[in-house]
N, C-alpha and C positions, 0 to 999 in steps of 0.2 A: 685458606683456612690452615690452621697451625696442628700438625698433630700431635697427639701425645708425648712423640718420645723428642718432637722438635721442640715443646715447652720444657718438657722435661730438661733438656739437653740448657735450653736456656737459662733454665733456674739454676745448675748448677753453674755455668758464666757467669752470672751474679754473685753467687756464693765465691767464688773463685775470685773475683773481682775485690769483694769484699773482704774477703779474708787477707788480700795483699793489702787492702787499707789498712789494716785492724794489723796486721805485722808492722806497716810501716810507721803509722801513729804509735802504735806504743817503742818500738828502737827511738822514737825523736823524743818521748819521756821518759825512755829511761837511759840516755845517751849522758845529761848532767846528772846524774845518779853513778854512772862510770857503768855503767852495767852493759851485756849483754844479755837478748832476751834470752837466751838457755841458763847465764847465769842467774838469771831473777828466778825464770821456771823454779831450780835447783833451790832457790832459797826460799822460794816458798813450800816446796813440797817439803824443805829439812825444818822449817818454822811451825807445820802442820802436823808433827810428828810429835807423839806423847814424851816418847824416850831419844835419848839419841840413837842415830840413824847408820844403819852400816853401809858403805856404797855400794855393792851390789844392791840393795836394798832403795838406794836412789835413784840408780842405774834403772832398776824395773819400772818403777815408779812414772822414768820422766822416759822410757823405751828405747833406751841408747843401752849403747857396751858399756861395760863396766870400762872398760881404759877410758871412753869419751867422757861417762861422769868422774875418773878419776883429774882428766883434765880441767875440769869444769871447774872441780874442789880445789885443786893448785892455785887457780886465778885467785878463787874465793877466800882460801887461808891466807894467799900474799896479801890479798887486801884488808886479810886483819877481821871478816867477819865470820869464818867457822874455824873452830880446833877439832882438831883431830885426835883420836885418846885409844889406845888399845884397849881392846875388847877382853874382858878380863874371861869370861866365859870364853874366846878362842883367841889365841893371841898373834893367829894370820890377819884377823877381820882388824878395820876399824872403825873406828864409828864417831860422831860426826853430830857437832853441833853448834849451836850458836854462838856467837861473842853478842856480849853488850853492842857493838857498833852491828851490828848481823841484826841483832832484834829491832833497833832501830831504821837501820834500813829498812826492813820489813814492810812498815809500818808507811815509811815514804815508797815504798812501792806499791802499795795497797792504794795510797795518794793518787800514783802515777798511771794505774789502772781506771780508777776512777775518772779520770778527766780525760783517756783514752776513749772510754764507752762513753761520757759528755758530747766529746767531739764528735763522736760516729753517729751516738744517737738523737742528738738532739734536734734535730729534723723532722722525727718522730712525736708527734704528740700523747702521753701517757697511754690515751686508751687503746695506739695502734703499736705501743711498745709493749704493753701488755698481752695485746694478740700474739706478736711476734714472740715472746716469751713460748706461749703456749706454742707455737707452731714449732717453735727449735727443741723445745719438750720433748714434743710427740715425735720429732725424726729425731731423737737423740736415743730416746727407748726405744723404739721403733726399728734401729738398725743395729746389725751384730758389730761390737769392738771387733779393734784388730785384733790379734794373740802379741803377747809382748813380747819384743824384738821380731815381730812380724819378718821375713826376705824379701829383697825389693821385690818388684815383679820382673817377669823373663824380660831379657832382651827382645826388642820387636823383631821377628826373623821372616817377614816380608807378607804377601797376602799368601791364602793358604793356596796348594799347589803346587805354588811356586819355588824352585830351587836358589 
């Protein structure tokens, strides 16, 4: 007989399992896009944004350091899809928005999601995708977020007792 915390332990294998597919299928649509997944992240969250976007401001956003989003923006502007514009309210800040080729990518990324969650789900017949909706719901509310830029966790320093 299976206990509790052994099914438990199993459902998140699955999940874990899962989520490696759901990383690897979307990098293979969005690999002729030129993208990486942090840069797609990146450009949808600056694509989601009423105004343009300062990086810290994105940095929080996608829970990286500001250097890693400033990284992130480098690739992005070399390829021509955000400009960068000083911040007229502070003129440390900048901030950050779309090109014509940036909104259109969007758009093909939006595509490339699509037929991502096709592939994962279409195994699934509507009314047991629909359950699933509700179940990833209810643990999504259900569990506390991280805090942004969360610390990894300690290093593992052996079983306790132990020196």
């Amino acid at each position: 007989m299976t206990s509790p915390d052994d099914s438990a332990a199993h459902l998140a294998d699955l999940f874990f399992q899962l989520s490696k597919r759901i990383r690897t299928r979307s990098a293979e649509h969005l690999a002729p896009l030129g993208l990486t997944p942090g840069q797609a992240r990146a450009l949808r969250v600056i694509s989601r944004s009423d105004a343009p976007l300062r990086i810290v401001t994105l940095a929080a956003r996608l829970d990286i350091v500001p250097r890693s989003a400033t990284t992130v923006v480098d690739a992005l502007e070399q390829a021509g899809l955000v400009t960068r514009q000083s911040d007229p309210a502070d003129r440390r800040s900048v901030l950050l928005t779309l090109t014509d080729a940036g909104h259109t990518l969007v758009t093909e990324l939006q595509d490339a999601r699509r037929r991502t969650a096709e592939d994962l789900f279409q195994a699934l017949p509507p009314p047991d995708r629909a359950h699933l909706s509700r179940i990833l719901d209810t643990l999504t509310h259900a569990t506390t977020p991280d805090p942004p830029n969360h610390p990894h966790p300690p290093k593992y320093q052996g079983p306790q007792g132990t020196n």
